[in-house]
N, CA and C of each residue as an Amber inpcrd file, in Angstrom:
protein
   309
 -65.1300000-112.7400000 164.1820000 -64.5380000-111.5480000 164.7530000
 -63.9180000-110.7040000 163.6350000 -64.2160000-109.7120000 163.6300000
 -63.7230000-108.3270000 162.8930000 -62.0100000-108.3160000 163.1480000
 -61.3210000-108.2580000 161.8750000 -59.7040000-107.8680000 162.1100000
 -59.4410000-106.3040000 161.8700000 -59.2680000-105.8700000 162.8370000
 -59.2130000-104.4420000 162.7570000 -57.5660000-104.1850000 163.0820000
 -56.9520000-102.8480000 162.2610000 -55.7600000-102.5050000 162.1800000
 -55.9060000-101.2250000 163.4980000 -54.4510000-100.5440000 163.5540000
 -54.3630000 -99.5030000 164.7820000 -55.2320000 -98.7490000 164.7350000
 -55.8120000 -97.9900000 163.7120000 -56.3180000 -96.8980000 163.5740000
 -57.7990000 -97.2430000 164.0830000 -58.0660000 -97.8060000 163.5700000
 -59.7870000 -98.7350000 163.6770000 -60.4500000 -99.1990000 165.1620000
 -59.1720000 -99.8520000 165.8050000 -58.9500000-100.0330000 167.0470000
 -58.8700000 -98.6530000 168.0260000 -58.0840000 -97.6930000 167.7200000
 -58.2090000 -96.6050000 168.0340000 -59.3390000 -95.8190000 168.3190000
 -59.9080000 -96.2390000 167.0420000 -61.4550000 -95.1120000 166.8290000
 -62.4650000 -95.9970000 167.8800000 -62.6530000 -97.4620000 167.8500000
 -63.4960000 -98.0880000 168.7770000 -62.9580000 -97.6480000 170.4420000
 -61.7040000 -97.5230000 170.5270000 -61.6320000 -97.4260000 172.2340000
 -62.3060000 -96.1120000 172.6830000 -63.1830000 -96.2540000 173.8390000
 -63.3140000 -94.9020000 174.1890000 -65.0180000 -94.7210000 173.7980000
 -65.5600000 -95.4850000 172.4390000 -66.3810000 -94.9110000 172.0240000
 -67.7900000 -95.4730000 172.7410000 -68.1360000 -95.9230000 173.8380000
 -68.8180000 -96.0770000 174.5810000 -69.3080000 -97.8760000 174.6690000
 -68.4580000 -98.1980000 174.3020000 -68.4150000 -99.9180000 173.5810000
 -67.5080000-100.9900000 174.6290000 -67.9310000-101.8740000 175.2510000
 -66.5750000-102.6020000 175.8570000 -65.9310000-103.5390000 174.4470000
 -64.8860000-103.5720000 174.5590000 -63.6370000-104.0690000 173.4270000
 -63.2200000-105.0860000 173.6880000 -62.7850000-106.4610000 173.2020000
 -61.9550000-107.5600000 173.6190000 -61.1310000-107.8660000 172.7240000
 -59.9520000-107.3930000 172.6650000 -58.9620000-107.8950000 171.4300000
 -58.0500000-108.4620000 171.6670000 -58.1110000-109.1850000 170.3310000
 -57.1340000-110.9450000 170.4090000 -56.1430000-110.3590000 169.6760000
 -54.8070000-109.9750000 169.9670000 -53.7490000-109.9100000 169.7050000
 -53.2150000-111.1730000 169.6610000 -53.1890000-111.7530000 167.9560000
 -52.2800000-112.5600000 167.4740000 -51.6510000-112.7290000 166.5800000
 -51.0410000-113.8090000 165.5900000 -50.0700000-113.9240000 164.3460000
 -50.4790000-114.8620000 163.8190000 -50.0370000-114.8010000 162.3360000
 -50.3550000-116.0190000 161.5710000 -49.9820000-117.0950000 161.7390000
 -48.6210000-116.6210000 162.1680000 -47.9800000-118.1250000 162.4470000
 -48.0170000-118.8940000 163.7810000 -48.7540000-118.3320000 164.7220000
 -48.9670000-118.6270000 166.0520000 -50.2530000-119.7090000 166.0350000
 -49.4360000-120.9070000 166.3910000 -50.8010000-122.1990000 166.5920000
 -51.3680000-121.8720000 167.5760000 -50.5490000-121.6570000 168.8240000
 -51.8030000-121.1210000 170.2100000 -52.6630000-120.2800000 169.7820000
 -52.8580000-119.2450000 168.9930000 -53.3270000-118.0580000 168.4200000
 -54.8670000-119.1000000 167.6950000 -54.3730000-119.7850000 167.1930000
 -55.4960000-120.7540000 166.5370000 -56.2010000-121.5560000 167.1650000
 -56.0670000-121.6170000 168.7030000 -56.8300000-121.9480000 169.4690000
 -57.6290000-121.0780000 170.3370000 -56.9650000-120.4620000 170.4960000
 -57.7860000-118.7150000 171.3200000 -59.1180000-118.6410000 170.3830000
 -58.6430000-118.2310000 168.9630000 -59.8080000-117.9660000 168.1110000
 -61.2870000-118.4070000 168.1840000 -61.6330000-119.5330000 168.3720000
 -62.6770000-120.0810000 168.5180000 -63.3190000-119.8970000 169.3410000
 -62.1720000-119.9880000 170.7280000 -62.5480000-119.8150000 172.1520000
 -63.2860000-118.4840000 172.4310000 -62.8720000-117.4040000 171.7160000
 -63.8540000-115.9980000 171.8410000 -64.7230000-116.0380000 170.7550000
 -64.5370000-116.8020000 170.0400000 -65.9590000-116.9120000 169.0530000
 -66.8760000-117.2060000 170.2870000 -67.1060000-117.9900000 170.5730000
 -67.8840000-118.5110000 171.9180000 -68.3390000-117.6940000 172.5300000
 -67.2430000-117.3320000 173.1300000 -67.6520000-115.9470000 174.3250000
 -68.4560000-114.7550000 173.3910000 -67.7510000-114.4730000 172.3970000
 -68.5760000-113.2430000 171.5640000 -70.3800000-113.4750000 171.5910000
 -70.7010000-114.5980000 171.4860000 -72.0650000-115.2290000 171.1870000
 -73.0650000-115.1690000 172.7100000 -72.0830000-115.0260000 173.6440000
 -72.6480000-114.8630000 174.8390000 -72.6340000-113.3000000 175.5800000
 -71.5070000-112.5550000 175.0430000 -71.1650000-111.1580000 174.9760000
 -72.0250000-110.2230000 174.1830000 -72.6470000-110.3720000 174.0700000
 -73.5140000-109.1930000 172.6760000 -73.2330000-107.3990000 172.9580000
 -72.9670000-107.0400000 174.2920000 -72.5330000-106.0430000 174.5120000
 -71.3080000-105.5750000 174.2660000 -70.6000000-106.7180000 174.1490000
 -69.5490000-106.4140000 174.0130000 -68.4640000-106.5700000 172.2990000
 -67.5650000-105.9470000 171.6290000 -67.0230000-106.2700000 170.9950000
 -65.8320000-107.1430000 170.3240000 -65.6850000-107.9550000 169.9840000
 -64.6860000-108.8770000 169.8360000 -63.9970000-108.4680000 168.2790000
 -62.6800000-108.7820000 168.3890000 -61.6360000-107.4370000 167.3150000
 -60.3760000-108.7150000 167.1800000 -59.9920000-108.6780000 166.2800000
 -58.4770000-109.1380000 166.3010000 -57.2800000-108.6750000 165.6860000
 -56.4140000-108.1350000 166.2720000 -55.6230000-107.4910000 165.8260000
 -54.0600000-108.3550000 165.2260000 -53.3850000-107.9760000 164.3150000
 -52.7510000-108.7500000 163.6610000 -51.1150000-107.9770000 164.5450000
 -50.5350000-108.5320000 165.0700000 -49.2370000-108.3930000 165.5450000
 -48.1140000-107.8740000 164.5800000 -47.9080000-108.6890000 163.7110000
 -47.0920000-108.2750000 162.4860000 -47.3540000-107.0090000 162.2900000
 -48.3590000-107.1150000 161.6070000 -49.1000000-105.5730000 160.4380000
 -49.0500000-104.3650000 161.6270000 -48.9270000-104.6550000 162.9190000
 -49.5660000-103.3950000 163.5780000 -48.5530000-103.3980000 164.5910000
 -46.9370000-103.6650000 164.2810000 -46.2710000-104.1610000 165.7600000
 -46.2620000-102.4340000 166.5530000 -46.2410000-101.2510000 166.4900000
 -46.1630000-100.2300000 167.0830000 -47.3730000-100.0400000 167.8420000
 -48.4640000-100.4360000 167.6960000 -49.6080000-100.5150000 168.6470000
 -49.2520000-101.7050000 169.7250000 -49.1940000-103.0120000 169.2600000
 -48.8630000-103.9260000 170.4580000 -47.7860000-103.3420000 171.2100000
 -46.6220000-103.0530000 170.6760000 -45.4440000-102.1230000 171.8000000
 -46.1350000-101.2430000 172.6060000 -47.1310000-100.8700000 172.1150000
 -47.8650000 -99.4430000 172.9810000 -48.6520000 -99.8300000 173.6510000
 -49.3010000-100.9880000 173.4200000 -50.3330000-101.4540000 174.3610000
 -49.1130000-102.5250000 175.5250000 -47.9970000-103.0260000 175.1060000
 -47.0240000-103.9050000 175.8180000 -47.7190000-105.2080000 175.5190000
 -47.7070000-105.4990000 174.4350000 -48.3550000-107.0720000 174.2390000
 -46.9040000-107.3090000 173.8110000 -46.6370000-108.5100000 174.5080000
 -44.8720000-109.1050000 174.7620000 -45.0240000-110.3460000 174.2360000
 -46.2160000-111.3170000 174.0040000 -46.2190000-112.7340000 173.4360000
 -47.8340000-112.4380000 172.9280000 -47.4200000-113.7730000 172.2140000
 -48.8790000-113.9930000 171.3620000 -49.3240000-115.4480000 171.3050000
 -50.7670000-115.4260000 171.6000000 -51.7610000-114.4600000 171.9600000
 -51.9680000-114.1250000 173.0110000 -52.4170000-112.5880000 172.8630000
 -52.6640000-111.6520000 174.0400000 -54.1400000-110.8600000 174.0170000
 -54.7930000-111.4770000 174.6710000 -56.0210000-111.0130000 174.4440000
 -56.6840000-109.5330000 175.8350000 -56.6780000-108.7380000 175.5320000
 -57.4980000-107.6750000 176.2600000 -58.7480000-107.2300000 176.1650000
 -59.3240000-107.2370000 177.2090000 -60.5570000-105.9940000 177.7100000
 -60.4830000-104.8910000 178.0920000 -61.2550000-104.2970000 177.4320000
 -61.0340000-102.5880000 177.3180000 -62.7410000-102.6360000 178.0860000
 -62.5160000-101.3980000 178.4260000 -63.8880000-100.8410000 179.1010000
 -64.3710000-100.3160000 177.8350000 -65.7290000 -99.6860000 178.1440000
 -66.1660000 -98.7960000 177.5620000 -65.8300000 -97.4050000 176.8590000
 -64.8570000 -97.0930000 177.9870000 -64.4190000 -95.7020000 178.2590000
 -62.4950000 -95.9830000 178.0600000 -62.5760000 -97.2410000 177.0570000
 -61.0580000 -97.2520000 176.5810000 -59.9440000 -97.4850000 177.2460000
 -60.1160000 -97.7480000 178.7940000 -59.0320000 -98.6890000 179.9850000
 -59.3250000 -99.8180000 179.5030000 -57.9100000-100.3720000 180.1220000
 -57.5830000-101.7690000 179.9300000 -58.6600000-102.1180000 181.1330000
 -59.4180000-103.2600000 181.0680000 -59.8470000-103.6100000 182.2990000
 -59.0920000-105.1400000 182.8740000 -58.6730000-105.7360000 182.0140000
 -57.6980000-107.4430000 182.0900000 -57.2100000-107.7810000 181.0350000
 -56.3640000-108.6900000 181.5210000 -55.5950000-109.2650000 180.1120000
 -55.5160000-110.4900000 180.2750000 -54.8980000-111.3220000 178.7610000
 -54.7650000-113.1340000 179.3250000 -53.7210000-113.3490000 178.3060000
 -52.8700000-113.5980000 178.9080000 -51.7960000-114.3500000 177.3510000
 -51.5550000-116.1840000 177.8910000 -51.4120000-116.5980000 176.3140000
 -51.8770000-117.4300000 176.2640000 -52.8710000-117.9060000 175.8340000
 -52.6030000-119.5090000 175.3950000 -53.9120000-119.7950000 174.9050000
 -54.9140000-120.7010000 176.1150000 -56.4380000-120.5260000 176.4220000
 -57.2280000-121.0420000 177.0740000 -58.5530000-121.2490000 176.2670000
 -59.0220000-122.0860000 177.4740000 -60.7410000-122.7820000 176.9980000
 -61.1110000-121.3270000 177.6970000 -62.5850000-121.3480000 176.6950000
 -63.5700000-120.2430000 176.9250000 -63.8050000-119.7320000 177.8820000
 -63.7510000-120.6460000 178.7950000 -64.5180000-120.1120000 180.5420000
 -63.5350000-119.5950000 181.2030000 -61.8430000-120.0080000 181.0910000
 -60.7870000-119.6540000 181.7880000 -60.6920000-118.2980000 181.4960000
 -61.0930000-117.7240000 179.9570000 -60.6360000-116.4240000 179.0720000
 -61.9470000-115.6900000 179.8610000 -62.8870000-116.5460000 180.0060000
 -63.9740000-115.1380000 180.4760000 -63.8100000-115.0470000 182.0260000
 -63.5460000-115.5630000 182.9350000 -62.9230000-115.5340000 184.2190000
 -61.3630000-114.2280000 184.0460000 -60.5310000-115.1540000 183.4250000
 -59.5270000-114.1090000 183.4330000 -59.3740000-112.4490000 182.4870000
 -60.6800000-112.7490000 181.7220000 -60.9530000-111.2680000 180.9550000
 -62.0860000-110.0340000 181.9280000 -62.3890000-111.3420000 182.9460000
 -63.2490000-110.3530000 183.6110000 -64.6180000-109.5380000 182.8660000
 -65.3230000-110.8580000 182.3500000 -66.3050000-110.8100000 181.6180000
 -67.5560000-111.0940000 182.3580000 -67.4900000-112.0130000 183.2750000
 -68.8980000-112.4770000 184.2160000 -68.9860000-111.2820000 185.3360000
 -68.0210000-110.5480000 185.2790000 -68.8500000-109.7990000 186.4640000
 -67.4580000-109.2310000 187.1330000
């Protein structure tokens, strides 16, 4: 997964792309379990984009998006709405159920 900062993230929302970004931290062990878990999903997603955004480096975007703990992973539409969110860390299938990825 691509670590993209605010601006980058910015330019992808909207741009006709669905988005899934893992809002996490370095120092976050749950965060180190999420990771893999959308590696997964990314491999089954091809339409879709998988992003991770760094909490620290970018805290005025998470305030703006309201990411309150980490990890916080979102789906964005195409057209740059939130479509779900999941905080917390989960196995693959729970994140694509609760990201609202199957359908």
């Amino acid at each position: 997964m691509t670590i993209v900062d605010e601006v980058q993230l910015k330019e992808r929302l909207g741009a006709g792309k669905a988005i899934v970004a893992d809002f996490y931290a370095d120092w976050c062990a749950p965060c180190r379990v999420v990771g893999p878990e959308l590696d997964k999903l990314s491999r089954s997603y091809g339409d879709v984009e998988f992003v991770k955004v760094d909490v620290d480096a970018n805290p005025a975007l998470a305030q703006e998006l309201g990411v309150m703990g980490v990890p916080t992973v979102v789906h964005f539409s195409g057209a740059g709405e939130e479509v779900a969110r999941s905080t917390g860390a989960a196995p693959a299938a729970a994140l694509e159920f609760r990201l609202k990825l199957s359908g």
